[in-house]
LUMDRENTI-120235 format. One record per residue: x, y, z of N, C-alpha, C in turn; residue in three letters. Coordinates in steps of 0.1 Angstrom, whole numbers, padded with zeros to 4 digits, always signed. Layout:
BEGIN
XYZXYZXYZala
...
REM end
This chain:
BEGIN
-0265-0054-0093-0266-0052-0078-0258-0063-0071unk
-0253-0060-0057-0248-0071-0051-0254-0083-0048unk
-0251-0096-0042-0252-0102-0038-0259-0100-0029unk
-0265-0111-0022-0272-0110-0011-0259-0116+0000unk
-0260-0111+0013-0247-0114+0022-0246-0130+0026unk
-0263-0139+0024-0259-0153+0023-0253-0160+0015unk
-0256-0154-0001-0255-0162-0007-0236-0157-0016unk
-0231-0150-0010-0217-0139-0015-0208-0148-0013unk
-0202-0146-0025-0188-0154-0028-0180-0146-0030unk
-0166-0144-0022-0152-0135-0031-0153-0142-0049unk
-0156-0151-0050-0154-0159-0060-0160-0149-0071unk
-0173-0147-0071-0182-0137-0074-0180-0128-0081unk
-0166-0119-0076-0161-0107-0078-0146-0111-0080unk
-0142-0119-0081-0127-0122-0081-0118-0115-0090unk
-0123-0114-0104-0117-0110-0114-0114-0096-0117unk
-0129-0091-0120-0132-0081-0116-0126-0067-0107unk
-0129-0071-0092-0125-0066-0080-0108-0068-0080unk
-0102-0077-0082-0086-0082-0071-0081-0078-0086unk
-0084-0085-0099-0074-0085-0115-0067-0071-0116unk
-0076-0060-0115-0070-0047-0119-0058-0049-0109unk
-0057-0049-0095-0048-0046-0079-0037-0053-0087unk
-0039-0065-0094-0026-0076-0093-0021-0069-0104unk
-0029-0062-0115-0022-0060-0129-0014-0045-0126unk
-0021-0040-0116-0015-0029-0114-0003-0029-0108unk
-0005-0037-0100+0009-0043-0090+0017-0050-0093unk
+0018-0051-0107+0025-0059-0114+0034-0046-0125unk
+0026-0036-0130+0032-0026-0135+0037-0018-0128unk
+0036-0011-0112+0046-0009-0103+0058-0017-0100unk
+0055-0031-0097+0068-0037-0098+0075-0038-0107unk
+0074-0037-0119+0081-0042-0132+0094-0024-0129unk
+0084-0012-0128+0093-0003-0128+0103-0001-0117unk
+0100-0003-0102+0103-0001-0089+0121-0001-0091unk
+0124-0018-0096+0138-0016-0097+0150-0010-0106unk
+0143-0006-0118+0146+0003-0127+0148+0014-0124unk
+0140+0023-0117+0139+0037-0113+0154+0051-0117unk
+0158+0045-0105+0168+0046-0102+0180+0047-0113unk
+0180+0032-0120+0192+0033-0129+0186+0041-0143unk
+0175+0043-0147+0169+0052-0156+0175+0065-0153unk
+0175+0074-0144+0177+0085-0133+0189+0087-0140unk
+0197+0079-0136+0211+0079-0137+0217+0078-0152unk
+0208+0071-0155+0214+0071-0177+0211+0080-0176unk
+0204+0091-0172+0195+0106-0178+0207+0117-0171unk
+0221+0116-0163+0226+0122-0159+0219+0128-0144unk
+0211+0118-0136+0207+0124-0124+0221+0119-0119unk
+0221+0128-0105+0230+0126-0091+0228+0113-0086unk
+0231+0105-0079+0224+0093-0066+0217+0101-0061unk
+0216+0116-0053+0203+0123-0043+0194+0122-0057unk
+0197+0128-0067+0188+0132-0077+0179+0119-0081unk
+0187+0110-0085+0180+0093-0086+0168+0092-0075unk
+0173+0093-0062+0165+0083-0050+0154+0099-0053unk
+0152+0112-0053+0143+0121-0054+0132+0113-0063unk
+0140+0109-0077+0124+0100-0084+0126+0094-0082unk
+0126+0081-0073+0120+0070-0070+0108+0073-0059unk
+0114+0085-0051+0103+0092-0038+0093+0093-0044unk
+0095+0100-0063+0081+0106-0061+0073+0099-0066unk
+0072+0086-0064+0059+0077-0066+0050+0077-0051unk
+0059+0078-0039+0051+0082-0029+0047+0091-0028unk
+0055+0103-0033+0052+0116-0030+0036+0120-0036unk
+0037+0110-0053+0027+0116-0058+0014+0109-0051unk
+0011+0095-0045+0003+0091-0036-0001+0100-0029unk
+0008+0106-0023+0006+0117-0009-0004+0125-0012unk
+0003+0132-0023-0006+0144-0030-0017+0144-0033unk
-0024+0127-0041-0034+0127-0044-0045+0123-0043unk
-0046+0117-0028-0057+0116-0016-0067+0119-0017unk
-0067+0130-0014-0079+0138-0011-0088+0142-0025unk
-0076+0149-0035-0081+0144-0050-0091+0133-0056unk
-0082+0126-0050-0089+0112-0053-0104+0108-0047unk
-0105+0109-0035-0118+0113-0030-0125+0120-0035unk
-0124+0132-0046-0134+0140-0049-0138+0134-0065unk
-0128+0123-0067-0133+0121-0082-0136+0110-0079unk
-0132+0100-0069-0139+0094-0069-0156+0091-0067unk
-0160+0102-0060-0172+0105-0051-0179+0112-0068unk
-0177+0118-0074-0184+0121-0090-0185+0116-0098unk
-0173+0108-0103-0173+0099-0111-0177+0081-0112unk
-0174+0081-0098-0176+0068-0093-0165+0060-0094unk
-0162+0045-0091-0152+0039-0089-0144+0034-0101unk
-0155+0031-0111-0148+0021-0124-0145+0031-0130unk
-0149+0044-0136-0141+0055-0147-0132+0061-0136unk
-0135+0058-0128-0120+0066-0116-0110+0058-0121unk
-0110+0046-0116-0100+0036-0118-0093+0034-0136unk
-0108+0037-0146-0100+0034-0154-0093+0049-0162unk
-0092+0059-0158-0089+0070-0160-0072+0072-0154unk
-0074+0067-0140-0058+0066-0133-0053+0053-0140unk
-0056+0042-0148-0050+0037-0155-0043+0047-0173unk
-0050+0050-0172-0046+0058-0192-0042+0068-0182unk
-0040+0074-0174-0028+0086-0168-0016+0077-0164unk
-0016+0066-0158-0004+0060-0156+0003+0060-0170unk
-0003+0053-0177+0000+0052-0189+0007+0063-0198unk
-0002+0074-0193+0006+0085-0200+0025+0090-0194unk
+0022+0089-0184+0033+0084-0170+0043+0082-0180unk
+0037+0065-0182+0050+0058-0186+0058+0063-0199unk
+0050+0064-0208+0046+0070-0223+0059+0086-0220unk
+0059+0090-0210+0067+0100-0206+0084+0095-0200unk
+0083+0085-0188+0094+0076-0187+0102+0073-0202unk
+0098+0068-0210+0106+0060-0221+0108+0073-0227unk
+0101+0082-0231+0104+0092-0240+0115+0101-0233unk
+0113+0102-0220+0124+0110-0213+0144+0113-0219unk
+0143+0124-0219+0156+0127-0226+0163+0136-0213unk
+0153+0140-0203+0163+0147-0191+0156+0143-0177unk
+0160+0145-0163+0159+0138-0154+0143+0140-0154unk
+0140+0154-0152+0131+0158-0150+0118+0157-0154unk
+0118+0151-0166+0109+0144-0175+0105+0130-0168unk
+0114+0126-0164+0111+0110-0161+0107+0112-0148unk
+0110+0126-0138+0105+0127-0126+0089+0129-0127unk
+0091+0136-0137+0073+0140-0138+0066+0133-0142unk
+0069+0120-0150+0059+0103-0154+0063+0101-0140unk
+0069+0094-0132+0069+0089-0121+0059+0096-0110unk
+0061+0107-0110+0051+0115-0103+0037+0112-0110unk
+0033+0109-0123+0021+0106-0125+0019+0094-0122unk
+0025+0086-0123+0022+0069-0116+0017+0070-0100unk
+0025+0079-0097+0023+0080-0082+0009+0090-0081unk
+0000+0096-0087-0009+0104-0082-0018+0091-0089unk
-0020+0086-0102-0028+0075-0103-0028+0069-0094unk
-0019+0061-0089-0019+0048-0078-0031+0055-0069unk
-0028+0064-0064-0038+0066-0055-0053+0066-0057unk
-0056+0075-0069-0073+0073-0071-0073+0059-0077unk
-0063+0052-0080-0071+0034-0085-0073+0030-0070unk
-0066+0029-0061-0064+0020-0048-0074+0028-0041unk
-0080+0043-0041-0086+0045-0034-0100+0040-0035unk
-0104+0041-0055-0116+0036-0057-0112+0023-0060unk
-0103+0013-0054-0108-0003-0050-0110-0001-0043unk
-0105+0002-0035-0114+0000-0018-0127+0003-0018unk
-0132+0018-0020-0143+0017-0021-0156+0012-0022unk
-0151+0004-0036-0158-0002-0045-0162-0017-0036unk
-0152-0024-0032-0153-0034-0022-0159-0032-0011unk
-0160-0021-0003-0167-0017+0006-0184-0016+0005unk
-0184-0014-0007-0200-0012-0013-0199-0029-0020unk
-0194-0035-0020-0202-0047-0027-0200-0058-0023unk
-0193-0055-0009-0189-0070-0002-0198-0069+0014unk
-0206-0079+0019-0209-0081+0027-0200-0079+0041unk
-0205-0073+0052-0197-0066+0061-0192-0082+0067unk
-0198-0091+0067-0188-0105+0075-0178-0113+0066unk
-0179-0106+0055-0164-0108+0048-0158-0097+0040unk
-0161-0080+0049-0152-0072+0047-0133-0075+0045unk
-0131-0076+0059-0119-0081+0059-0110-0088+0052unk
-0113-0099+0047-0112-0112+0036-0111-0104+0028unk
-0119-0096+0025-0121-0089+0011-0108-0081+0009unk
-0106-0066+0019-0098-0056+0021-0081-0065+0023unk
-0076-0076+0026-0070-0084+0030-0063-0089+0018unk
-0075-0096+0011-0073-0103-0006-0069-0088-0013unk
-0072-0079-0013-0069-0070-0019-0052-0061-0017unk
-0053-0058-0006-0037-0060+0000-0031-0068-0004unk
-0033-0085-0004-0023-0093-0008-0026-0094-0026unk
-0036-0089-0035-0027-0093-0046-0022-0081-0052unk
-0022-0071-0045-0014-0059-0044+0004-0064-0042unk
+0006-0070-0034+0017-0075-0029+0025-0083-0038unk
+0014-0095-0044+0019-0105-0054+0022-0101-0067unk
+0015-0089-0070+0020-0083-0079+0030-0074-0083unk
+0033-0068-0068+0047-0064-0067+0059-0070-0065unk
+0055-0080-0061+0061-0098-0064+0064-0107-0078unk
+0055-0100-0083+0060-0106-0097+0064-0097-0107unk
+0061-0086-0113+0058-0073-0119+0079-0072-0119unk
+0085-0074-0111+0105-0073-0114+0104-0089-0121unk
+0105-0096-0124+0108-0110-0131+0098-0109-0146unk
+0086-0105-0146+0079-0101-0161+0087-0086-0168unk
+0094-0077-0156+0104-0067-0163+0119-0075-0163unk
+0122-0079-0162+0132-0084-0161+0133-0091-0175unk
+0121-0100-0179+0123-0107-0195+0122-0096-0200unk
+0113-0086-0199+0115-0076-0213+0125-0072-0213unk
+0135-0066-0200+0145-0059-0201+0157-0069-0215unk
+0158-0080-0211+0164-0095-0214+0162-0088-0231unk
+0147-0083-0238+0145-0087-0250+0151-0071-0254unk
+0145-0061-0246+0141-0046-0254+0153-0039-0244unk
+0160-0043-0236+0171-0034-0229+0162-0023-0220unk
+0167-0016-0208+0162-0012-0194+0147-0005-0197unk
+0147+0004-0214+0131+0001-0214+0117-0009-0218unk
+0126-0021-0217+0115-0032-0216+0108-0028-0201unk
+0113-0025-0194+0106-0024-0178+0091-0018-0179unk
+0096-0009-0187+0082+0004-0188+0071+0001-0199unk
+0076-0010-0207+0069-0014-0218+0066-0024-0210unk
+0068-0036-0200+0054-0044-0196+0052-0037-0185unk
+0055-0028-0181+0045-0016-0169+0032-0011-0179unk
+0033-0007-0190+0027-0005-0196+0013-0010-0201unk
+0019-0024-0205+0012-0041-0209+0001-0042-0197unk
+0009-0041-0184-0003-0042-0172-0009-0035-0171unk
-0004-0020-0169-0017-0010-0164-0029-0008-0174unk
-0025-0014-0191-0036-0018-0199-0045-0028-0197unk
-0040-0038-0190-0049-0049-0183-0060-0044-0177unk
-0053-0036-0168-0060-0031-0157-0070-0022-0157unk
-0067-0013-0171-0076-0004-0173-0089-0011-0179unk
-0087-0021-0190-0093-0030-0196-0106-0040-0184unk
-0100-0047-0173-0104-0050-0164-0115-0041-0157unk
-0109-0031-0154-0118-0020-0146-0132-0017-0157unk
-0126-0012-0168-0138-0010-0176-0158-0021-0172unk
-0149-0032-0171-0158-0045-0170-0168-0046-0153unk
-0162-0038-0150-0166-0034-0131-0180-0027-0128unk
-0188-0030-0127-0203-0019-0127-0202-0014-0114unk
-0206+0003-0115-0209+0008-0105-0221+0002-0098unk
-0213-0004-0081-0223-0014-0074-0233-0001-0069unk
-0229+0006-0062-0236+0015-0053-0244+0022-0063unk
-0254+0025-0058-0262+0036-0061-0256+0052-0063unk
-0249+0054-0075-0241+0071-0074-0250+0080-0073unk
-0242+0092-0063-0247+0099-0057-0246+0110-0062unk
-0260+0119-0065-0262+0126-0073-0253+0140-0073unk
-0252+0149-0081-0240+0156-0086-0241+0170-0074unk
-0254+0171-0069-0259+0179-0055-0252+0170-0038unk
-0253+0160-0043-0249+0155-0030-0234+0149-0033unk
-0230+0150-0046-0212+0145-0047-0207+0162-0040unk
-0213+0170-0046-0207+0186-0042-0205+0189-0023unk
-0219+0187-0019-0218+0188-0003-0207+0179-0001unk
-0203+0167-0007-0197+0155+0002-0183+0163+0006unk
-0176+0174-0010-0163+0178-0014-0162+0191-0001unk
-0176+0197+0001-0177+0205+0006-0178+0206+0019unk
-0177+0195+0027-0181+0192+0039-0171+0182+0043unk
-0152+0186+0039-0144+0172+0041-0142+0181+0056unk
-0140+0195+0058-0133+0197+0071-0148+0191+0080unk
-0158+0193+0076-0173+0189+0085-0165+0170+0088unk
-0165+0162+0076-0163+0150+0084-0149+0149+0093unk
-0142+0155+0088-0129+0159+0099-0130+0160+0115unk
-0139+0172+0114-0146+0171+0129-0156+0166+0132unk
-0162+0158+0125-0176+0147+0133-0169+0134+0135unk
-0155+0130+0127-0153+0117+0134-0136+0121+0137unk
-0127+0133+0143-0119+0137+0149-0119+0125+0159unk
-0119+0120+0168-0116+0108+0174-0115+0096+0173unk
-0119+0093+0162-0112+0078+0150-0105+0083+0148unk
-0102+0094+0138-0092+0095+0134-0077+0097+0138unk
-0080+0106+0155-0069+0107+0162-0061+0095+0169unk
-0073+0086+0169-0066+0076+0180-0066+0061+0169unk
-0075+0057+0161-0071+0046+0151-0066+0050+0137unk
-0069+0064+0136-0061+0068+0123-0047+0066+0126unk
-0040+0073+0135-0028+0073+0139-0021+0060+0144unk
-0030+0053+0147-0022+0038+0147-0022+0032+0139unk
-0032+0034+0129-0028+0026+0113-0015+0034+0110unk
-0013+0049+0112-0003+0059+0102+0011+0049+0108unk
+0007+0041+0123+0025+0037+0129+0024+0028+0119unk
+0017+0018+0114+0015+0010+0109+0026+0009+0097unk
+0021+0022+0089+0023+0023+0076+0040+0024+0078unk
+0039+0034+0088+0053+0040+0094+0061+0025+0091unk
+0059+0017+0105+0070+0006+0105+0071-0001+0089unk
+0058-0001+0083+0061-0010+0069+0071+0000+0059unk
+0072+0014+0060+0081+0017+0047+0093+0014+0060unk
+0097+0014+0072+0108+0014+0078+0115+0001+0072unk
+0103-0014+0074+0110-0024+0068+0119-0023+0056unk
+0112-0016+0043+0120-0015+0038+0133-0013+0034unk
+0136-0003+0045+0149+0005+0046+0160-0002+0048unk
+0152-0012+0067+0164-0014+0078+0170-0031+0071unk
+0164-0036+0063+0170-0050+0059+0185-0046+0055unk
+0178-0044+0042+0194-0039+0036+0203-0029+0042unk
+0200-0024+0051+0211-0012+0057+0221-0020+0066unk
+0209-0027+0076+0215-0036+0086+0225-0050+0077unk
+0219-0059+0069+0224-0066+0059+0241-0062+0060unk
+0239-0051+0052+0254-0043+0052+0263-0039+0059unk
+0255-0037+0072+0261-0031+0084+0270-0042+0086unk
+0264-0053+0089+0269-0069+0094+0277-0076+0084unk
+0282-0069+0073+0289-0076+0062+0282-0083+0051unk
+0269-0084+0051+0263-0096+0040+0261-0087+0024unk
+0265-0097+0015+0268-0085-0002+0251-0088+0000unk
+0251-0079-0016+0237-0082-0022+0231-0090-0025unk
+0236-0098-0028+0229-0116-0035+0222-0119-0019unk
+0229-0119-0012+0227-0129+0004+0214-0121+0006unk
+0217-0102+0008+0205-0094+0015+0190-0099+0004unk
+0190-0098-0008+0181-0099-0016+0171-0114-0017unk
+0183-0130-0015+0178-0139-0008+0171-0140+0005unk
+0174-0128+0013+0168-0129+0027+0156-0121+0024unk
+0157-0109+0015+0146-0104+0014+0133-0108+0003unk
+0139-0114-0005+0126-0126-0014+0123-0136-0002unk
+0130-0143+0006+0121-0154+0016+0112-0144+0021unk
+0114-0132+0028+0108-0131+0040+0096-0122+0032unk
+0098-0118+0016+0084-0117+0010+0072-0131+0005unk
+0080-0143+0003+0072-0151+0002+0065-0154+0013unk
+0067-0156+0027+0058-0157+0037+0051-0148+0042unk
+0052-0133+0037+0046-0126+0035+0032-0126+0028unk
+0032-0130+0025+0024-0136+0008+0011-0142+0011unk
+0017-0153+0018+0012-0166+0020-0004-0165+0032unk
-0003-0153+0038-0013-0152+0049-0019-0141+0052unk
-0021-0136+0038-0033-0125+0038-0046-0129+0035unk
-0051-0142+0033-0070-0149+0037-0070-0148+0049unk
-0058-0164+0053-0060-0166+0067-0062-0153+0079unk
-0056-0141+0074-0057-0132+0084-0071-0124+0081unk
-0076-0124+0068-0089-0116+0068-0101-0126+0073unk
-0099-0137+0071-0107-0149+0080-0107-0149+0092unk
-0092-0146+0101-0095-0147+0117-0105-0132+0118unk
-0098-0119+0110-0104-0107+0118-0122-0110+0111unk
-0124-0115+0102-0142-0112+0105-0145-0126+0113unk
-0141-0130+0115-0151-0142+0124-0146-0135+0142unk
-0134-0132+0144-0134-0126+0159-0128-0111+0158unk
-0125-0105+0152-0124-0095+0154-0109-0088+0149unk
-0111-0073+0149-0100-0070+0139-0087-0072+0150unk
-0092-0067+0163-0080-0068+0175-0070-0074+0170unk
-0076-0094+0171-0073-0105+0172-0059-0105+0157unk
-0060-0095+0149-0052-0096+0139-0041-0083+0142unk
-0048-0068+0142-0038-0057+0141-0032-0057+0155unk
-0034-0061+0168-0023-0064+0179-0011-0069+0177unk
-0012-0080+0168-0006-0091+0172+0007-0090+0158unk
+0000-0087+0147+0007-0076+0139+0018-0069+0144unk
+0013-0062+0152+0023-0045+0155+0033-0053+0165unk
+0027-0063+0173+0039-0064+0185+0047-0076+0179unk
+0048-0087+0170+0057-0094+0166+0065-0084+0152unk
+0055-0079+0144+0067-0068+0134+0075-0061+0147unk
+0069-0048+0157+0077-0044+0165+0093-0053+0170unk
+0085-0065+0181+0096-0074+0188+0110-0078+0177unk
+0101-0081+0163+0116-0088+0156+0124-0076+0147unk
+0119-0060+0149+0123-0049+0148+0137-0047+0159unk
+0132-0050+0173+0139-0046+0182+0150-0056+0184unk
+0144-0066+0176+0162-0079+0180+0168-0079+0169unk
+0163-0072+0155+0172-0070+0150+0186-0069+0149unk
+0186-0056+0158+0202-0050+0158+0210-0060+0168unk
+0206-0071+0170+0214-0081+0182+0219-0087+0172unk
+0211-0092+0159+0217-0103+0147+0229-0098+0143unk
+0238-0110+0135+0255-0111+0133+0260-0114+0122unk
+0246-0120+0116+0249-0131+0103+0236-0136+0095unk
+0244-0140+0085+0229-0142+0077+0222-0154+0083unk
+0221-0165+0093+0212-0172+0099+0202-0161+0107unk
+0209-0158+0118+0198-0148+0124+0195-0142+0118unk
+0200-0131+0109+0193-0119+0105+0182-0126+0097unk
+0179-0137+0090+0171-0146+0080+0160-0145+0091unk
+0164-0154+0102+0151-0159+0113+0148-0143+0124unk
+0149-0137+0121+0144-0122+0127+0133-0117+0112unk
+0142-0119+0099+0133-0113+0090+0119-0121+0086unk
+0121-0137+0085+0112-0141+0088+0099-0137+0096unk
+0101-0135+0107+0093-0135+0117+0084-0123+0113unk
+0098-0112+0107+0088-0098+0103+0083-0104+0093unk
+0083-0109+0088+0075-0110+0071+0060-0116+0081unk
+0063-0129+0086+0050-0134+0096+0043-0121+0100unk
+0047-0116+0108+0038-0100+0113+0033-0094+0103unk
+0036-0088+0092+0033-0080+0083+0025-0086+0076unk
+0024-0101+0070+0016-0107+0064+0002-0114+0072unk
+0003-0112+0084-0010-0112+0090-0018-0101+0091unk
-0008-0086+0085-0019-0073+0088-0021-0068+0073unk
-0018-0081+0069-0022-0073+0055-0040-0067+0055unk
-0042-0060+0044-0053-0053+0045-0059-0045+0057unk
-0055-0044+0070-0057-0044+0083-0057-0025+0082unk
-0051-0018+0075-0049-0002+0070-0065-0002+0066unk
-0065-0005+0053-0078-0005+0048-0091-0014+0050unk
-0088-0021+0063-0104-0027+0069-0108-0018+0082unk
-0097-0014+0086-0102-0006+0098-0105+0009+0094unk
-0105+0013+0081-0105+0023+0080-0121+0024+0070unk
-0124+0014+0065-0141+0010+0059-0151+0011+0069unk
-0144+0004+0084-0151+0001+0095-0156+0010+0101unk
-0146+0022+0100-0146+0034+0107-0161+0044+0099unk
-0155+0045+0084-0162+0050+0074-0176+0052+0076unk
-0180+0061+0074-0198+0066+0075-0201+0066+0061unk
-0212+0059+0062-0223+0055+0050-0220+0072+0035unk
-0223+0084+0046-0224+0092+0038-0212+0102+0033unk
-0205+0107+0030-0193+0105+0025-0185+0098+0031unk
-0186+0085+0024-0175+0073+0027-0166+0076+0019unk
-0164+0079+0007-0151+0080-0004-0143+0094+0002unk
-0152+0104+0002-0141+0115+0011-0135+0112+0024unk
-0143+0101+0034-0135+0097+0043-0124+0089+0043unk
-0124+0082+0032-0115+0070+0033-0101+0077+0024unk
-0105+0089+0020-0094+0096+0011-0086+0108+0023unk
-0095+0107+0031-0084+0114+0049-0078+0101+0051unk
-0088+0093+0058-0078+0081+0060-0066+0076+0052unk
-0069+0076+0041-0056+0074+0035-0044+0085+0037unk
-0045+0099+0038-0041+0105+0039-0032+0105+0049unk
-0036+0102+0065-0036+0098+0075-0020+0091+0075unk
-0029+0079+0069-0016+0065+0066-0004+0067+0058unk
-0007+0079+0047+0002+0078+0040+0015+0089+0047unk
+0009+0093+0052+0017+0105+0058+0025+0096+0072unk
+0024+0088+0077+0026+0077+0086+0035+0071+0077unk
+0037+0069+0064+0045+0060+0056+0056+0071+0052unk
+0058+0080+0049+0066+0092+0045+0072+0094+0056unk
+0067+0099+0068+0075+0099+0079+0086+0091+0088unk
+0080+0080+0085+0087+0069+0091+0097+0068+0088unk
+0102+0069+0076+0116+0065+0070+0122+0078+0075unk
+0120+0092+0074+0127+0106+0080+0129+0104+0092unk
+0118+0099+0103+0123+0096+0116+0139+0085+0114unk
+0141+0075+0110+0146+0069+0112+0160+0074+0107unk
+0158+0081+0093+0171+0086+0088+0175+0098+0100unk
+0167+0105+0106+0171+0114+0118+0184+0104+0126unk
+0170+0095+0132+0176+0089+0149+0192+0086+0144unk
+0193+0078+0127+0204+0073+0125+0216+0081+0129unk
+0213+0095+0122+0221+0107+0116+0226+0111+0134unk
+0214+0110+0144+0221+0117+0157+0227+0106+0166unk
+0224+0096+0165+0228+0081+0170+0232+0070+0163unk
+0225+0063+0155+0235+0047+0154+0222+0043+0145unk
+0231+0035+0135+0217+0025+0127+0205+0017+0135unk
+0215+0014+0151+0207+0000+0158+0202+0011+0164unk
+0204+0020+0171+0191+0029+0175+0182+0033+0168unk
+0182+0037+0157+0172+0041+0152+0164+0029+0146unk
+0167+0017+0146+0161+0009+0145+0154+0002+0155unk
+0157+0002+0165+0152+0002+0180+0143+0009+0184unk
+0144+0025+0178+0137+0030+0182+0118+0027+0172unk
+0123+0029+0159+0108+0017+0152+0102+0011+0160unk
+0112+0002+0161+0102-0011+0168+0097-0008+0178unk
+0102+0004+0185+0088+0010+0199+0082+0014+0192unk
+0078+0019+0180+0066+0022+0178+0057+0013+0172unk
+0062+0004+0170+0052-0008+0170+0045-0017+0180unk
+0052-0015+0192+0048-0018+0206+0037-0008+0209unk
+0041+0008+0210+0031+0018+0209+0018+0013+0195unk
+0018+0011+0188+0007+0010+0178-0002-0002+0184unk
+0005-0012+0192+0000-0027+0196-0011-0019+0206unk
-0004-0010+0214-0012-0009+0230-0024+0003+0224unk
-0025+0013+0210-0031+0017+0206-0047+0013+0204unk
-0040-0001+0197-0051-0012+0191-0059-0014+0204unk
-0052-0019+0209-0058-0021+0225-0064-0015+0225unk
-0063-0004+0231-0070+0006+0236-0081+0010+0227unk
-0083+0011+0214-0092+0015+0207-0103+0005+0201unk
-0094-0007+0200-0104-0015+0188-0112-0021+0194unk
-0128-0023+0193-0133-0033+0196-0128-0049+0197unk
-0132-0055+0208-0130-0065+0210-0133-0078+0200unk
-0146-0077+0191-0152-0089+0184-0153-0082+0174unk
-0161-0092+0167-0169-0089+0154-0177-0077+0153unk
-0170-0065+0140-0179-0059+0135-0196-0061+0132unk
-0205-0053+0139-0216-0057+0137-0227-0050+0131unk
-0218-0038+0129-0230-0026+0120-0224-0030+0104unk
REM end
């Protein structure tokens, strides 16, 4: 059973709860940069390459709502460790691959796992973490997600060094075993809900659809800008980088700084939002990622472009966890796993979009507009928060 909320320590749960996120995030990173040049040994196109690398999101997309129903029956720890031995099989598919399509279909399974593991962490932390250090919690979880996609290309990188381009997938491999391993060790905190009441939960997703239809319209959709502007970051560095002349080495230096400070302030930010409120974090978030969105396209050189990316990294690493605390917060007691698997839905579809909007605005206008145009929607997502979020501390 949990802790009592006096006496609770992240400490507590440290291993347990965050070890699987970091090992996992460590076997996504190991593959992420590989993708692509695998594609291409196997005789894919460049469209045909960047198609698998999508479908690690694609397969997230897909498997949402899935994931809510197994997680809600099976519970969190054989959820999790189940989307671990399917990754696995994933990869087990990757190395064996002899045509594109093979390696599109492991990648597509990494991508439908990711989602039932991430969906039942969250969960699972939602049920075993006291509500005044929700945040902290959902926050630490975001960031060792992060650090593990942070380290996961330099632990592929030595194997690549020992075993050639499929060492990648062999310590993707090494992790998601960790991770399955770890999960195993995780006790269902909550009380599982019996196989009559997992059934209504599956059964009644359009019912919670329309009982909390206005969360979801008005803070669902400001997390989805959310997600929106975070896959855009990824895009507009390197595009713009190039636009301005800077090679690879320089864009990839600019873009390792502005992930280390990234890094660096996902406590401190799940600390401000439970002692004053989530506001005080997802505002302030959306309008400095937005503002250093919109001055981008003014930068000329790698100084400015460096101190604009900075600044995003600052933004982005203050909302870490901020997707998945506002969306626990929202969450009702009684199917909470099927809600949080809309919500995710929500967001992810907010992350898929974002990059098509932007490759539109480019295609009918200019790189710097369509980059301009993002960053209003992070101004729009700021004045959302406004408008919707409570002012203080969660108190239910």
């Amino acid at each position: 059973m949990p802790a009592s909320p006096q006496t609770f320590s992240l400490r507590q749960i440290a291993l347990p709860a965050f070890g699987p996120s970091l090992l996992f995030g460590m076997g996504e990173g190991a593959i992420f940069p590989v993708l692509a040049l695998s594609a291409r040994d196997l005789g894919a196109s460049s469209a045909g390459a960047g198609v698998i690398v999508a479908l690690v999101g694609i397969g997230s997309l897909l498997a949402n709502l899935p994931a809510a129903a197994l997680a809600t029956r099976y519970g969190e720890r054989r959820a999790m460790v189940g989307a671990a031995a399917f990754s696995l099989l994933g990869l087990a598919l990757c190395l064996l691959a002899g045509a594109p399509w093979v390696l599109g279909l492991g990648v597509l399974m990494i991508g439908l796992a990711s989602a039932v593991f991430l969906l039942a962490r969250q969960t699972f932390l939602v049920e075993a973490v006291p509500l005044h250090m929700r945040a902290r919690a959902m926050s630490t979880l975001g960031g060792t997600m992060r650090i593990g996609l942070f380290i996961g290309p330099f632990g592929g990188a030595a194997f690549i060094h020992w075993l050639g381009l499929p060492g990648a997938y062999w310590m993707a491999a090494l992790a998601m075993l960790g991770a399955g391993a770890l999960a195993m060790a995780v006790p269902d905190l909550e009380p599982r809900e019996t196989v009559a009441t997992a059934a209504t939960a599956r059964v009644s997703m359009a019912g919670l659809m329309r009982q909390h239809a206005r969360v979801l319209l008005t803070l669902g959709i400001a997390t989805a800008l959310v997600s929106a502007l975070r896959a855009c970051r990824q895009i507009v560095i390197p595009l713009w980088a190039d636009h301005i002349g800077l090679d690879a080495t320089t864009t990839a230096l600019i873009y390792g700084l502005m992930g280390g400070v990234d890094m660096l302030l996902f406590y401190p930010a799940g600390k401000v939002m439970d002692q004053h409120g989530r506001l005080w974090v997802a505002m302030p978030c959306m309008l400095v990622m937005g503002l250093s969105l919109l001055a981008m396209p003014w930068t000329t050189g790698f100084a400015s472009l460096l101190a604009v990316c900075l600044v995003l990294g600052f933004g982005n690493g203050i909302g870490s966890g901020i997707i998945m605390t506002i969306g626990a917060d929202a969450s009702p007691r009684e199917g909470r796993t099927v809600f949080l698997g809309i919500w995710r839905q929500i967001t992810d579809l907010g992350g898929s979009g974002g990059p098509l909007l932007l490759s539109g605005l480019t295609a009918a206008a200019s790189l710097a507009a369509g980059i301009t145009a993002i960053g209003g929607i992070g101004l729009v997502a700021a004045w959302m928060f406004w408008r919707w979020l409570p002012r203080g501390p969660v108190s239910r």
